[in-house]
C-alpha positions as CSV (number, residue, x, y, z in Angstrom):
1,X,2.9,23.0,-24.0
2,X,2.1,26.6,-24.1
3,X,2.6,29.5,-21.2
4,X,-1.4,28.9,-20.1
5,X,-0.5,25.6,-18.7
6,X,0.4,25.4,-15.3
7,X,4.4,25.4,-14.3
8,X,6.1,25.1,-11.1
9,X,9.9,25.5,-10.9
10,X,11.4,23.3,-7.7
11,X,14.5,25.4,-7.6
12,X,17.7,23.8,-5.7
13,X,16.7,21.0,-4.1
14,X,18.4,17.5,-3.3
15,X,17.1,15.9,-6.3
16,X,16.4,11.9,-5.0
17,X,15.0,10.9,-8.2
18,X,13.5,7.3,-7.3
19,X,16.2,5.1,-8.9
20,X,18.4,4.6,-5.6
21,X,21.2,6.2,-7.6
22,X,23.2,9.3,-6.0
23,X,21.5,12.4,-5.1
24,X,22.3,15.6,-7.0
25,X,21.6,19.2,-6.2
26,X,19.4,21.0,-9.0
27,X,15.8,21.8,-10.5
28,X,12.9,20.2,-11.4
29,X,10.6,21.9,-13.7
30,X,6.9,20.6,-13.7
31,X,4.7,21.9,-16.6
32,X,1.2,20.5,-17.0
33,X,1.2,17.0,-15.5
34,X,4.6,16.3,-17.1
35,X,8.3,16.4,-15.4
36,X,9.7,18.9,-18.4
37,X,13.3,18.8,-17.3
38,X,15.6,18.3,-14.4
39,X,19.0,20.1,-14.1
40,X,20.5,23.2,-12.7
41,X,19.9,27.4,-13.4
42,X,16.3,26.0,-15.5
43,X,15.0,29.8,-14.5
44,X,17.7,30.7,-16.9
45,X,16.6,27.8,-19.8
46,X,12.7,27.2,-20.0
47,X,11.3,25.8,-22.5
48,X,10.5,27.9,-25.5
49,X,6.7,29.4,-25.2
50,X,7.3,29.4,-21.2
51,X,8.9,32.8,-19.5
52,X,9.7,33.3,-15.8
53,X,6.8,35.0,-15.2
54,X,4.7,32.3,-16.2
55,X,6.3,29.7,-13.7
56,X,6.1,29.5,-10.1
57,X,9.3,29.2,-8.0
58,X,9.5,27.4,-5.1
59,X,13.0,27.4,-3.2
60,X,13.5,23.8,-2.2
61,X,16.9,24.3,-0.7
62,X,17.5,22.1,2.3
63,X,14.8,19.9,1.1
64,X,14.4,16.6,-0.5
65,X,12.5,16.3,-4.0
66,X,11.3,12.8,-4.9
67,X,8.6,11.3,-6.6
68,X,5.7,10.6,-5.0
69,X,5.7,7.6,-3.2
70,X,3.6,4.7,-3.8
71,X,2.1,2.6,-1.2
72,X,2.7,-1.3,-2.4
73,X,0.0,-2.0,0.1
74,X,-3.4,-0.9,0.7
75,X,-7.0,-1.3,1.5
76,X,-7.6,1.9,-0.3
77,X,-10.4,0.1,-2.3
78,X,-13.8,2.2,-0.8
79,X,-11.8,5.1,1.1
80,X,-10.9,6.6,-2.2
81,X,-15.0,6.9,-3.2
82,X,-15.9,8.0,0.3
83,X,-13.7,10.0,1.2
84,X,-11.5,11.0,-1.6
85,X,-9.7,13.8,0.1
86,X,-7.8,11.2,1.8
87,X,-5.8,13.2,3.9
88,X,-3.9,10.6,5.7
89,X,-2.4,9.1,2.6
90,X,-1.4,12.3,0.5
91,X,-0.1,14.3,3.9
92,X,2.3,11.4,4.3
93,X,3.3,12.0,0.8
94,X,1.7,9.0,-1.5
95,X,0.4,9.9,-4.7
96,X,-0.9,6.5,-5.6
97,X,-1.9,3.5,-4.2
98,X,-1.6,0.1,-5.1
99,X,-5.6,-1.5,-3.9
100,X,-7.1,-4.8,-3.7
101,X,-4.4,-6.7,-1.6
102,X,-4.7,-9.7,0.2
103,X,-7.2,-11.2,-1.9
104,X,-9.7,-8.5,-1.2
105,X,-10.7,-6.0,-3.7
106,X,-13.9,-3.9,-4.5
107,X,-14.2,-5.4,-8.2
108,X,-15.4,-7.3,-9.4
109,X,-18.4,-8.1,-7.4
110,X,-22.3,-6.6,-6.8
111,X,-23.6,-7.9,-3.4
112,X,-26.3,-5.9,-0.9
113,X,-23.7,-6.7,1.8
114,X,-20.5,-6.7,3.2
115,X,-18.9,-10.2,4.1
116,X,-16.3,-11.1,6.3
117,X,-13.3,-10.8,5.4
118,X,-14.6,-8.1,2.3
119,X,-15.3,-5.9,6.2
120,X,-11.6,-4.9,6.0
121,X,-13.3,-2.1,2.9
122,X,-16.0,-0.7,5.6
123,X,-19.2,-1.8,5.7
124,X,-20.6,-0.7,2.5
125,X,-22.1,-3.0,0.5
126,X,-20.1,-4.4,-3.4
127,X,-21.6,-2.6,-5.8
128,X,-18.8,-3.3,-8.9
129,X,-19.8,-6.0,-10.8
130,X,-16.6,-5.4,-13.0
131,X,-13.0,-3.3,-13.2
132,X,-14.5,-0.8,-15.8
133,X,-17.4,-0.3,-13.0
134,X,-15.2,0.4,-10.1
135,X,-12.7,2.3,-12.6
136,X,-15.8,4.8,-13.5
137,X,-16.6,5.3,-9.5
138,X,-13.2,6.2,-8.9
139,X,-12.6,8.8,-11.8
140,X,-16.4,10.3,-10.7
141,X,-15.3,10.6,-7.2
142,X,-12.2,12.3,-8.3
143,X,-9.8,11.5,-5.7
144,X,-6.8,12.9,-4.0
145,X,-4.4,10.3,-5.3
146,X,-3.8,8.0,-7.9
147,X,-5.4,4.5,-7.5
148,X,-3.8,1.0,-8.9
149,X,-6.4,-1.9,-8.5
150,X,-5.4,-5.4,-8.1
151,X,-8.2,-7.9,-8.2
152,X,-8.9,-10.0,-4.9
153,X,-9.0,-14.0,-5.3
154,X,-11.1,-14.2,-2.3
155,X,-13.6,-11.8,-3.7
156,X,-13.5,-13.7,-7.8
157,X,-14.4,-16.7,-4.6
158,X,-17.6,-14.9,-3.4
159,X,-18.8,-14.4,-7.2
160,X,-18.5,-17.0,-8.3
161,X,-19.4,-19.6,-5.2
162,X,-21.7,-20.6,-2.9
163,X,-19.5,-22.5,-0.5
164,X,-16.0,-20.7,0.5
165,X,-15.2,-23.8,2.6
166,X,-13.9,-26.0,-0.5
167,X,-11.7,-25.7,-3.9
168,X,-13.4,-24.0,-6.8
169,X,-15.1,-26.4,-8.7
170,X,-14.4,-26.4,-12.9
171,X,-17.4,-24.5,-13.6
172,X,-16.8,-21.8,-10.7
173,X,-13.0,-21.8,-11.3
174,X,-13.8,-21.0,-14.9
175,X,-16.2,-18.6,-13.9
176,X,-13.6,-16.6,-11.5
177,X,-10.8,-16.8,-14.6
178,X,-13.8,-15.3,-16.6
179,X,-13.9,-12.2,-13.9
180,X,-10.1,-11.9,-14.2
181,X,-9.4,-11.9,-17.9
182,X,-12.1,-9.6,-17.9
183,X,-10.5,-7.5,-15.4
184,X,-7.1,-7.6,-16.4
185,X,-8.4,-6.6,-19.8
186,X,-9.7,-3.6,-18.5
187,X,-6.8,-2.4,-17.3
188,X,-6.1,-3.9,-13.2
189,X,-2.7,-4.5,-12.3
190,X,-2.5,-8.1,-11.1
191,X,-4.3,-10.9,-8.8
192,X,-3.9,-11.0,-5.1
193,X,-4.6,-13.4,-2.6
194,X,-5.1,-14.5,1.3
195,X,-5.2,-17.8,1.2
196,X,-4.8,-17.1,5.5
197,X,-8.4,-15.9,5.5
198,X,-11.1,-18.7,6.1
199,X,-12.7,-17.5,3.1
200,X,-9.8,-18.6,0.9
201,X,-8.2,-21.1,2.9
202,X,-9.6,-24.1,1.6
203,X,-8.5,-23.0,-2.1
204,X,-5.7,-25.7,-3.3
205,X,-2.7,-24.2,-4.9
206,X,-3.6,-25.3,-8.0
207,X,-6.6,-23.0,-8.1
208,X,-4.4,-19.9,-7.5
209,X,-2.2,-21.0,-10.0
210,X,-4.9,-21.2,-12.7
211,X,-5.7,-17.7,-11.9
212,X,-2.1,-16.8,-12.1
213,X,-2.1,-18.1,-15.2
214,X,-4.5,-15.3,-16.7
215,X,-3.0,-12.8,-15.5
216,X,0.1,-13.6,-16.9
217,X,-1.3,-13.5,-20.5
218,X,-1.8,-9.8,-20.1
219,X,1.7,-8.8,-18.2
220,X,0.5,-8.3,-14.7
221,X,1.6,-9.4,-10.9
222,X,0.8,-11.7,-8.5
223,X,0.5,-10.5,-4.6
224,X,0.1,-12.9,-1.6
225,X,-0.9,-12.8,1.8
226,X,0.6,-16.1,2.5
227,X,-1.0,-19.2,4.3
228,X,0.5,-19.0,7.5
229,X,3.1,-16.3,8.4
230,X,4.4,-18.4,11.4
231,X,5.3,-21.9,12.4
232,X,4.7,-23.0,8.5
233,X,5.8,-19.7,6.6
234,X,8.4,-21.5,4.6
235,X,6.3,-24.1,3.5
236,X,3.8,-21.3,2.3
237,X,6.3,-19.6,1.0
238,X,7.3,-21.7,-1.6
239,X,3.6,-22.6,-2.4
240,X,3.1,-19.3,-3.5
241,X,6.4,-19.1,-5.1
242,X,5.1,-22.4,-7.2
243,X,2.2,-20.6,-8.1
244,X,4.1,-17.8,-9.7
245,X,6.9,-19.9,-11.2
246,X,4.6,-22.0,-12.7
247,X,2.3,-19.6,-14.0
248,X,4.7,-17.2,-14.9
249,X,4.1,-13.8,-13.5
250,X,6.1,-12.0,-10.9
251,X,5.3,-12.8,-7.2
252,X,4.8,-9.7,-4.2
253,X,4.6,-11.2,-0.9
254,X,3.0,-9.0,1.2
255,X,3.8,-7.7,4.2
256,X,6.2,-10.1,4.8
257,X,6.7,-11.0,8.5
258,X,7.4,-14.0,11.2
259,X,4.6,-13.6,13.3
260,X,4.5,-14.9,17.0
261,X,6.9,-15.3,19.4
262,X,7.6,-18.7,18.5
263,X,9.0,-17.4,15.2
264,X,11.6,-14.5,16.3
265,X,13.9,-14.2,14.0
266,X,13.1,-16.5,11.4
267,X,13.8,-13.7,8.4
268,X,17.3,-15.7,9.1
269,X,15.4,-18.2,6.9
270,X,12.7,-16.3,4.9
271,X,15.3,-13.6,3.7
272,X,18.1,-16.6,2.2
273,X,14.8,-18.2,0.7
274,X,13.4,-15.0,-0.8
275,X,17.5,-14.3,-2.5
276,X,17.4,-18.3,-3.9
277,X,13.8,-18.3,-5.2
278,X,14.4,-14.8,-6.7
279,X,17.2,-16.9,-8.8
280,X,14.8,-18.2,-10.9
281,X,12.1,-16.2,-10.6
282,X,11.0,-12.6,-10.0
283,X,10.2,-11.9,-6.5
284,X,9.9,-9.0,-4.4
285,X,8.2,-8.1,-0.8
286,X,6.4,-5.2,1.0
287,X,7.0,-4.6,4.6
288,X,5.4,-2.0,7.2
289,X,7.7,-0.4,9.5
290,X,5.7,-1.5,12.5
291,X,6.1,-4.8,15.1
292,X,2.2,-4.8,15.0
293,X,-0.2,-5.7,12.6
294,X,-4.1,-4.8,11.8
295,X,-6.5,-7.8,10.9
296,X,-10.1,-8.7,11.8
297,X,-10.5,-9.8,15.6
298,X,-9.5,-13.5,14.8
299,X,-9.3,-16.2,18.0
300,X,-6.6,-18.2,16.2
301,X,-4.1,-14.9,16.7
302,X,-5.1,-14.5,20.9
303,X,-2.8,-16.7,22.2
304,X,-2.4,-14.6,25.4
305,X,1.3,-13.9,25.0
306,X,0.9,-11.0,22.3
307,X,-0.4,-7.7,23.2
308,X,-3.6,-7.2,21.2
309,X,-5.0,-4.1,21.3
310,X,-8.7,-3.6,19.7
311,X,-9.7,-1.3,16.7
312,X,-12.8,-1.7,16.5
313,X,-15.9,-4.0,17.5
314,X,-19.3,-3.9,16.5
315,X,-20.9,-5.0,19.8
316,X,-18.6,-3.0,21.7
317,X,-17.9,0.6,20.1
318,X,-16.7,2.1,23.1
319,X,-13.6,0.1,23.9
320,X,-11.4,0.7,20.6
321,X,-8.2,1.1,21.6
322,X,-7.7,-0.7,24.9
323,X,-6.0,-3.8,25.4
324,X,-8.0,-7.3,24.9
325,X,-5.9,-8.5,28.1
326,X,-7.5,-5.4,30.4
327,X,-11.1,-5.8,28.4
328,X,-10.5,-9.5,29.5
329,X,-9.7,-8.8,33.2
330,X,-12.5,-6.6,33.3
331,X,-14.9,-8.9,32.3
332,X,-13.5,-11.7,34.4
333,X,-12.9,-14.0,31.7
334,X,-10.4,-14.9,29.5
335,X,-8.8,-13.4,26.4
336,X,-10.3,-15.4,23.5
337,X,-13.9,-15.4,25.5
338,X,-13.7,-11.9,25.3
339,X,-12.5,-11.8,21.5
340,X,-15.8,-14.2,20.8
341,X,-17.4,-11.5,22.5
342,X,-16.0,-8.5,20.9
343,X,-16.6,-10.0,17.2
344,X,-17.0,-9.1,14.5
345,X,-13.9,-7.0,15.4
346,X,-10.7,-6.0,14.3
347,X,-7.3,-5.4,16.3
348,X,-3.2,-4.5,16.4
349,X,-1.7,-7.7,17.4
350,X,2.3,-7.3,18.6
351,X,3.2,-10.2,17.1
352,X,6.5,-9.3,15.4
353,X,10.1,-8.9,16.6
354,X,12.2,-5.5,15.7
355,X,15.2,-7.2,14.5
356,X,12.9,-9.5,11.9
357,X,11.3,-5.9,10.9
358,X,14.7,-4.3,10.6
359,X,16.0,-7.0,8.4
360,X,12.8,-7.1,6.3
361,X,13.1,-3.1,5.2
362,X,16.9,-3.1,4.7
363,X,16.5,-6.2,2.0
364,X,17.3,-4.8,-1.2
365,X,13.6,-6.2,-2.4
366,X,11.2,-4.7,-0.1
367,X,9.6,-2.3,-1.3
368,X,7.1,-0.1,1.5
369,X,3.5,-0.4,2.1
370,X,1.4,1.0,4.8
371,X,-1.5,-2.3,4.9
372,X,-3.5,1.0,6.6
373,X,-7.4,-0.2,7.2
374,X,-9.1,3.5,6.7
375,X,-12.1,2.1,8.1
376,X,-11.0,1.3,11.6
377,X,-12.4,3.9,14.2
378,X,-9.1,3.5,16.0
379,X,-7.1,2.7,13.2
380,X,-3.0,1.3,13.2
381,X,-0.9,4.5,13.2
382,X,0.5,3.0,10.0
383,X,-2.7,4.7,8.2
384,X,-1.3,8.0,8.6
385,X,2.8,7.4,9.8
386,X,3.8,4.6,7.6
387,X,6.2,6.4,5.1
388,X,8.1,9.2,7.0
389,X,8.5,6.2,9.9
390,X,10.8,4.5,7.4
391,X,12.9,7.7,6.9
392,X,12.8,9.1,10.8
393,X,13.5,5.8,12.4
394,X,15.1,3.4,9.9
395,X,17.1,5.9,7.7
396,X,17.5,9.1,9.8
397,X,18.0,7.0,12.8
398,X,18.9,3.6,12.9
399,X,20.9,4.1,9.3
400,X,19.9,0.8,7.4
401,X,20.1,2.3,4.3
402,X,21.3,5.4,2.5
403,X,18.6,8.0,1.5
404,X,18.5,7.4,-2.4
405,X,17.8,3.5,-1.0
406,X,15.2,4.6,1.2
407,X,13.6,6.7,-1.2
408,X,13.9,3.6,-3.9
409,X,12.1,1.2,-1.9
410,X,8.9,4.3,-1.7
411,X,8.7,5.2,-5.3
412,X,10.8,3.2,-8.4
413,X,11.3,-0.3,-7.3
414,X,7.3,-0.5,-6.5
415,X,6.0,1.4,-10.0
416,X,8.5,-1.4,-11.4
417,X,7.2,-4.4,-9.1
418,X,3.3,-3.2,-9.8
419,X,3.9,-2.2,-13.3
420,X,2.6,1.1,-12.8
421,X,4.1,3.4,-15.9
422,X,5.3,6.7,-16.0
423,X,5.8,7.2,-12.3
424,X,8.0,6.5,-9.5
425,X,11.4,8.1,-11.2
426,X,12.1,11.5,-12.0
427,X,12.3,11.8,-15.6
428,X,11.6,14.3,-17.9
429,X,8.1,13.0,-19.6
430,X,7.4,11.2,-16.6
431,X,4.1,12.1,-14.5
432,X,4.5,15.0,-12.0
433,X,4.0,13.2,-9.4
434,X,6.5,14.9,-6.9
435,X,6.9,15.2,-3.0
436,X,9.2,17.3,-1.2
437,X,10.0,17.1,2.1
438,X,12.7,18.2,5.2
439,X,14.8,15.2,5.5
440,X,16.2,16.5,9.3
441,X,12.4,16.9,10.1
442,X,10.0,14.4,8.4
443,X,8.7,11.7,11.2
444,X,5.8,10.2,12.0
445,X,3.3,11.3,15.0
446,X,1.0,9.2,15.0
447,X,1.1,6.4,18.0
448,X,-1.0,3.6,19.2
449,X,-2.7,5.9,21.5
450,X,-2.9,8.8,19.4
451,X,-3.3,7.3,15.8
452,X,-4.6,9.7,13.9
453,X,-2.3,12.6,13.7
454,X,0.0,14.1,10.5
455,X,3.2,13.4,10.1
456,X,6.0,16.1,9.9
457,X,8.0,17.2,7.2
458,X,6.3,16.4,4.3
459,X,6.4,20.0,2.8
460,X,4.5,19.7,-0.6
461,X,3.3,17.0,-2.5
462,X,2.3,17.0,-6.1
463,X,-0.2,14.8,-8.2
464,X,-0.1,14.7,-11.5
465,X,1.2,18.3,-11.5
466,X,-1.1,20.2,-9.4
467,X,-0.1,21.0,-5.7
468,X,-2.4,19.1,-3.5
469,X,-0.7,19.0,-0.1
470,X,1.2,21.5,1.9
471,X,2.9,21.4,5.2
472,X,0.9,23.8,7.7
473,X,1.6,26.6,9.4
474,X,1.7,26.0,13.1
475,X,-1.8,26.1,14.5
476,X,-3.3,25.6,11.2
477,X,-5.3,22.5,10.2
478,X,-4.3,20.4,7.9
479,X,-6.0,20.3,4.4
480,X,-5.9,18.6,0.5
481,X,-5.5,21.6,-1.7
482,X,-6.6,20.0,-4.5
483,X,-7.9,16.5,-5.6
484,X,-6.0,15.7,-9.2
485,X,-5.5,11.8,-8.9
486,X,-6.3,9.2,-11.3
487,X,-7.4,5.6,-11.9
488,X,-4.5,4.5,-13.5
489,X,-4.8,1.5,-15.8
490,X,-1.5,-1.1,-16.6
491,X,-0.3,-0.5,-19.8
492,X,-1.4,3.1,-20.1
C-alpha cells in the first residue's frame, strides 16, 4: 500500500481482539481498509513505503480496542436506505449488521404496500424483487455501516402465495426455493424465519426444512424466531432444531427468551437443551440484554399481567410511550379492547424474568443482538443502548463474564455464526473495522422513557478504515463523520 493511503496508528491500547482470548497491551496499525499489523512500538516499524508523518496517532491508553461489533440481530433492512447515517447503531459501536431476521427481510419481494408483519421495516412499500436489487440500493445509499442480509421465509411466503393461512403448496414451495437459491447465489447470508407470526404460522416444518435445504447447498445459516417462546418453547425448539439437523446448516435461535410469567426460569431447561442439541449439531443464540421485548401490538401477548407499554399506533400517535394498562383505565375498558383499538400498533411487553436474561448472555453460545425496530416513533431503548448495556451492566457490573468474553460474544463468535469473512477478530489482513472505547465509562442512556439518547464511552469507531464515529465533546451533538459501510456478500 503506498504512503497516499490513509493510516491511523491506535497506539497503546488494551488490544481485545474478538477471539475471547487474553487481552494484551499494544498497537494496531490500520492502513487502507486493512488491519496491517498489531504489536508493540509499530511507530518505530511501519511498513516500508509508510513514514510517521504519513500516519495518524491516536493514544488509546486506558482504552479498549476491539473490532467492531456486529449486531446478530436486526431490522436494519429499510433504515440503512433511508437513513444511512444511522447514528444509533454506529454511536453504539456496530460496524455491521446482520438484516432480515425473523423471517422478515426487504428481498426478495416488489409489492405497492407494506403488509403486516413486513410493518416491522416502516411503512415503505417492497420494492426488491431480488438480493442483487436490494444489494445495489444499499451500496447507492452508501451507508454508515456494513449490512449482512438474511432472506425472510415469511416474505419468500408473500411472493410466492396468495393465502398465508396454510402450508406452501408444491408449486409455491418451489417457487419460494426458486427466490432463495436465487438469493443465496447472490451472495445473502442465510434463511430466517417467524413461524410465531400469523403470516407464517400455518407453515409445517417440513416447508422450512425444504428451504433449509437450499441454503445449505451454498454454506449459509438458518435463524429462527421460534413458534412459541412460552408454555411450548421446548417443543419448538426442537422443531427448529429438526429443521437444521435435517437439512444440514447451522441453526441461530433468536433472541432466545421464556416469555411470560408462567415461564420464569425455564432457561433451567432451554439452556441444558441448547448444550445436548449442540452435540450433534451446530447451534448458537442471540440474546438482548433487556427483560422487555418490541413486536407488533398483538392481543395474544396482553394478558393483563405484563407491563406493556406502546411504541407506536397508527390510530393513536399521540400516546406512544404510555402504558396500555393507564391507556386502558382511561378509556374505561379493558386492556386487549384497548389493544384492538390501538392496532395496527406495536409495543415493549415485560415479559421476561432477569435471572432467565442473565443466564441467556453468560451461555458461552450467545452471541448479542439488539432486535432494535428503527421505525418505532418511541422505539425500545435497545435501538440505541443494546451493546455498551452488556458491558456496563452484565460485565462492568454484575461480572458474568470476563471482558475478552464479553467482547467475543459482540464481534468473533457472530462473524463465525453468520459467516461474515474478514471481520470480527483483529488480524492483520482483516477489515478495519475497529471500535475503541472507555471500558470504566461505556454504558447505556437510553431508558424506556427516554429512548433515544447515545450511549457513553464509545470513543471512536472505524469502518472499513475510515473514522466514522467519535465520542463528543460535552455539549456537542452527536454526529457520523463519515459513511464507509458495505453490502457485504458471504463468501467474499
Amino acid at each position: 500500500m503506498h504512503a497516499d493511503t490513509p493510516a491511523t496508528l491506535l497506539q497503546a491500547g488494551l488490544v481485545v481482539d474478538g477471539s475471547g482470548h487474553p487481552a494484551w497491551t499494544g498497537d494496531v496499525l490500520l492502513h487502507g481498509d486493512r488491519i496491517d499489523r498489531i504489536g508493540e512500538g509499530l511507530l518505530q516499524r511501519l511498513p516500508d513505503g509508510l513514514a510517521p508523518q504519513d500516519v495518524t496517532v491516536v493514544d488509546c491508553r486506558g482504552q479498549v480496542i476491539a473490532p467492531g461489533f456486529i449486531d446478530a440481530h436486526t431490522h436494519d433492512d429499510a433504515i440503512v436506505l433511508r437513513q444511512p447515517e444511522y447514528l444509533p447503531k454506529l454511536s453504539q459501536g456496530i460496524t455491521t449488521v446482520v438484516t432480515g431476521n425473523c423471517g422478515i427481510s426487504l428481498a426478495p419481494y416488489r409489492t405497492g404496500q407494506a403488509l403486516p408483519p413486513l410493518t416491522l421495516l416502516g411503512a415503505d412499500s417492497f420494492r426488491h424483487a431480488t438480493m442483487a436489487e436490494y444489494q445495489a440500493a444499499v451500496a447507492a445509499a452508501e451507508p454508515a455501516l456494513n449490512v449482512a442480509a438474511l432472506v425472510g421465509h415469511t416474505t419468500l411466503r408473500f411472493a410466492a402465495m396468495q393465502d398465508l393461512a396454510r402450508a406452501a403448496t408444491t408449486d409455491e414451495q418451489a417457487r419460494m426455493a426458486a427466490l432463495l437459491d436465487e438469493a443465496m447465489a447472490q451472495g445473502a447470508h442465510g434463511l430466517s424465519s417467524g413461524l410465531f407470526y400469523e403470516e407464517a404460522f400455518a407453515a409445517p416444518a417440513a416447508e422450512v426444512t425444504a428451504l433449509a435445504r437450499v441454503v445449505a447447498r451454498h454454506g449459509g445459516v438458518y435463524a429462527t424466531h421460534l413458534r412459541s417462546e412460552m408454555a411450548t418453547i421446548l417443543e419448538a425448539m426442537m422443531e427448529a432444531a429438526d429443521s437444521a439437523f435435517e437439512a444440514g446448516v447451522p441453526l441461530v435461535l433468536s433472541h432466545h427468551k421464556c416469555a411470560g410469567p408462567q415461564n420464569w426460569g425455564r432457561t433451567r431447561e432451554t439452556l441444558p437443551l441448547v448444550d445436548t442439541l449442540a452435540l450433534r449439531q451446530p447451534v448458537a443464540m442471540d440474546v438482548y440484554p433487556y427483560v422487555a421485548g418490541s413486536t407488533v401490538l398483538r392481543e395474544d401477548l396482553v394478558d393483563g399481567v405484563i407491563d406493556v407499554m406502546l411504541t407506536w399506533s397508527d390510530p393513536h400517535p399521540e400516546l406512544g410511550g404510555r402504558l396500555l394498562s393507564d391507556i386502558a383505565a382511561e378509556w374505561g375498558v379493558s386492556q386487549q379492547a384497548a389493544c384492538r383499538r390501538l392496532q395496527p400498533g406495536g409495543a415493549c411487553y415485560f415479559q421476561m424474568d432477569e435471572a432467565d436474561v442473565e443466564r441467556v448472555i453468560a451461555h458461552p453460545r450467545s452471541m448479542i443482538g439488539s432486535d432494535g425496530l428503527p421505525h418505532d416513533r418511541h422505539p425500545h431503548p435497545r435501538l440505541w443502548g443494546a451493546f455498551p448495556r452488556v458491558l456496563a451492566r452484565y460485565w462492568r457490573e454484575r461480572q458474568l463474564f470476563t471482558l475478552e468474553q464479553a467482547v467475543h460474544k459482540m464481534t468473533g463468535l457472530t462473524a463465525r455464526n453468520f459467516r461474515i469473512e474478514d471481520r470480527g477478530l483483529l488480524r492483520p489482513g482483516l477489515q478495519a473495522d475497529v471500535v475503541v472505547f472507555d471500558p470504566q465509562r461505556v454504558a447505556d442512556t437510553a431508558t424506556y422513557d427516554q429512548p433515544i439518547s447515545v450511549s457513553q464511552g464509545i470513543g471512536r469507531v472505524y469502518v472499513n478504515g475510515v473514522l466514522a464515529y467519535a465520542e463528543p465533546a460535552e455539549g456537542a451533538q452527536p454526529r457520523v463523520l463519515a459513511r464507509a459501510g458495505r453490502m457485504l456478500r458471504r463468501g467474499g
